[in-house]
C-alpha angles and dihedrals in degrees: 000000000000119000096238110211132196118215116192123200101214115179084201078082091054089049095049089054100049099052083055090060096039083051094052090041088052088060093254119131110270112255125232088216081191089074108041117132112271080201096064107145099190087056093052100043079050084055095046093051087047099231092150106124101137096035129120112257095343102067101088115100097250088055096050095047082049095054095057093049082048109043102194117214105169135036097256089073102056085050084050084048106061096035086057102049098076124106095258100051087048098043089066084039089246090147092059091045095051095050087044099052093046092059103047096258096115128032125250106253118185116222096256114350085236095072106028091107098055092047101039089101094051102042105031095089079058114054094246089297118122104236118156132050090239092067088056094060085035086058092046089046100049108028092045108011113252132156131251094258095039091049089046081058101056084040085058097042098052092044086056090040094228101170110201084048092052089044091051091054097049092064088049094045086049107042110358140254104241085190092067094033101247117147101208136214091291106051081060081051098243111144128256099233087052096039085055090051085047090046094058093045092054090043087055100040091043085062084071118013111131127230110265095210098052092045085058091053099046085038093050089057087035090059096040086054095053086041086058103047087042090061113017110033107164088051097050095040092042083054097042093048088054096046084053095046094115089055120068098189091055089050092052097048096044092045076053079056100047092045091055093048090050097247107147114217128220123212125250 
């Protein structure tokens, strides 16, 4: 009956601060990163060149090479992003589709043509592609009539792939369990040859599918540490050097950085 929380120690934090304190010691005015624009194009046009080493959750190789097929020009797409560049979703080469699909080189499929009416609203941000945790209990609300809690269950049972769970709630997304209240597909007269095919897609998406919540977190510091390096470069490279200075092989990497931005460095 306890809220569990989950408190993550991110040195990314640590790095922000600090290139607020190296801009204000540099005798720049000092910056509210709460406020900065979430429209910034020079920060996009850094992110679709892929020029995000340094960055938090951006900076690995893979990452990098994604963002240029992607070319991300709104925020939605660095949440998408993060959420999408986890083992499940590429195993099943969500990522690619998702970059294709943005820039016009696949085509936007629904999940099934009955219902892509009803779930236009929930999928269109996405390309069509289930992403996020929250579309799964969307899809359960408005194609079979859950509630919010009993479609956070399913949601539960099929991440944690417990079968008998995930076998009880077909019947009730296809048909309805007039003991909980939920509708089903056929009382919204979708047809049950078509609900069952919905009802794999989901069960397979829902294995995978992020947290949206968390993805716009992590997206939001992603997004002020490219803004940094975008504009104020010295600052941000001079913090991010001193948060790496137990790992040789970070401080290397980011000196090689600094080099092919033209930052000089000064020894120690």
């Amino acid at each position: 009956g306890l809220v569990k929380m989950d408190f993550l120690g991110l040195s990314n934090l640590t790095v922000i601060r600090d290139t607020l304190n190296n801009i204000e010691a540099n005798g720049k005015e000092r910056i509210d990163h709460t406020k900065i624009p979430l429209d910034d194009r020079p920060t996009y046009d850094l992110l679709s060149r892929g020029d995000t080493l340094g960055v938090f959750q951006l900076d690995s190789d893979g990452m990098r090479s994604l963002l240029k097929t992607l070319k991300p020009n709104n925020f939605n797409d660095i949440s998408a992003l993060i959420a999408l560049y986890r083992p499940g979703p590429m195993d099943m080469d969500s990522h690619t589709n998702y970059a294709k699909r943005k820039n016009g080189l696949q085509k936007i499929t629904p999940i099934h043509p009955e219902v892509a009416e009803p779930l236009k609203e929930v999928l269109d941000e996405t390309y069509g592609l289930i992403v996020y945790q929250e579309q799964v209990i969307e899809i359960f609300r408005r194609l079979a009539g859950y509630s919010l809690g009993q479609a956070d269950m399913v949601r539960r049972a099929m991440s944690k792939k417990k079968l008998k769970d995930i076998q009880r709630e077909r019947e009730a997304f296809l048909h309805g369990d007039p003991e909980r209240n939920i509708a089903g597909c056929a009382a919204n007269g979708i047809p049950q040859e078509i609900a069952e095919s919905i009802y794999d897609e989901i069960t397979d998406f829902a294995n995978y599918a992020f947290n949206k919540a968390h993805a716009v977190c992590y997206a939001i510091v992603a997004y002020q540490t490219a803004w940094f390096k975008c504009h104020y470069p010295r600052e941000y490279m001079a913090a991010l050097l001193t948060s790496v200075l137990d790992s040789q092989d970070k401080i290397a990497e980011y000196i090689a950085e600094c080099r092919s931005l033209g930052i000089r460095l000064l020894p120690p």
